[in-house]
C-alpha positions, 0 to 999 in steps of 0.5 A, a space after each residue: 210454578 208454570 207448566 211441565 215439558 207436555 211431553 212429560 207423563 205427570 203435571 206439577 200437581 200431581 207430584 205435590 198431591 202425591 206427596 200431600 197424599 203420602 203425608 196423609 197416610 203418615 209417611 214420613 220419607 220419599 220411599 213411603 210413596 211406593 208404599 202408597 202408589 201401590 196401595 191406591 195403584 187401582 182408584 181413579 186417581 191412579 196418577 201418584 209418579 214414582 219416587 225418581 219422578 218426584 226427586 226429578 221434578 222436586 229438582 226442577 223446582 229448586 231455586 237459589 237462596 236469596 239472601 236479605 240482611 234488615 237494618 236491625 241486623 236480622 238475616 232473612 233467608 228466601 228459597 
């Protein structure tokens, strides 16, 4: 995934161990991560980024879908 702006508060892996925390605790939508930064707002590992950074930053990794076709036909499709 490479690095972040240095300028920018929260890494890469902060975003994705938010997100994998909030699965954790059964959330099932972004919006349950402000559930979750609030309940763990005061633990030592109080760097859980708000929603919009989590939507911002799930942006920057989006890529184009590449798109392969086999010789039996079969469409496999990357992202």
């Amino acid at each position: 995934m490479g690095a972040r702006d240095p300028s920018a508060q929260y890494s890469y892996s902060d975003v994705v161990l938010s997100l994998f925390g909030n699965a954790l605790s059964q959330g099932e939508y972004l919006s349950d991560l402000a559930q979750f930064k609030n309940k763990f707002c005061n633990q030592i590992f109080n760097w859980i980024p708000s929603l919009d950074t989590v939507e911002y930053v799930c942006q920057e990794l989006k890529t184009k879908t590449i798109i392969e076709n086999t010789s039996s036909g079969i469409v496999h499709e990357f992202n």
